[in-house]
C-alpha positions in Angstrom: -15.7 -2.8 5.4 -15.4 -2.6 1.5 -18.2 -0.5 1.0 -16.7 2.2 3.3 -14.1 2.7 1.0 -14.5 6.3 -0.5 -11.9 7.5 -3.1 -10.7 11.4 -2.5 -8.9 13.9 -4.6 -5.0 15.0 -3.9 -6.8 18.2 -2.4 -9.0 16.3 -0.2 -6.0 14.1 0.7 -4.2 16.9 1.9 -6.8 18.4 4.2 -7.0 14.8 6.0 -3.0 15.3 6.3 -3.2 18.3 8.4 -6.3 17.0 10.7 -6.4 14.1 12.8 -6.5 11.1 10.2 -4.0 8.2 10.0 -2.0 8.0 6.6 -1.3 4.8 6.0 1.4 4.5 2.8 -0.1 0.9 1.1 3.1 -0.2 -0.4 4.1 -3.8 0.9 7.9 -3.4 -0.1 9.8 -1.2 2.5 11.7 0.6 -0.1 8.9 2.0 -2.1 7.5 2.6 1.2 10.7 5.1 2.0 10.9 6.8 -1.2 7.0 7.9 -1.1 5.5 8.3 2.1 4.0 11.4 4.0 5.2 12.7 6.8 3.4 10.8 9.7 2.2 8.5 7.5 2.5 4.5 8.7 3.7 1.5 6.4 1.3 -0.6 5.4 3.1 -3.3 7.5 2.8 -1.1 10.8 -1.4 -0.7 10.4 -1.9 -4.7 9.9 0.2 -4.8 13.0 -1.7 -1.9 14.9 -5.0 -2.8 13.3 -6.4 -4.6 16.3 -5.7 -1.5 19.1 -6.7 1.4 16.7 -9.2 3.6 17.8 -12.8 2.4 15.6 -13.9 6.1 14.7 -10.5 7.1 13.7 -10.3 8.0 10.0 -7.7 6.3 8.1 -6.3 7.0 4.6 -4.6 4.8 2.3 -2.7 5.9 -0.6 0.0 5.4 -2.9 2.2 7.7 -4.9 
């Protein structure tokens, strides 16, 4: 799975915000998590615990403030 990882720009980021992608804020600690996520964008917590009924050709981006 690791060598599937591609990093993006904050422009590129931002087009996979308005399309169909899943943002996924990676911050572990809940309150980090509140003070920078996206709108629409999961915790990190929720995708580990959705991670086994996502869709497989569903993009998903990670990031961090």
């Amino acid at each position: 799975m690791a060598e599937n990882v591609q990093r993006i720009s904050p422009e590129a980021a931002q087009k996979h915000v308005n399309s169909d992608a899943l943002l996924v804020c990676a911050y572990d600690d809940p309150h980090k998590f509140e003070q920078n996520h996206l709108a629409g964008a999961i915790s990190l917590d929720e995708f580990k615990a959705q991670a086994g009924s996502l869709p497989r050709d569903r993009e998903v981006v990670f990031y961090c403030a």
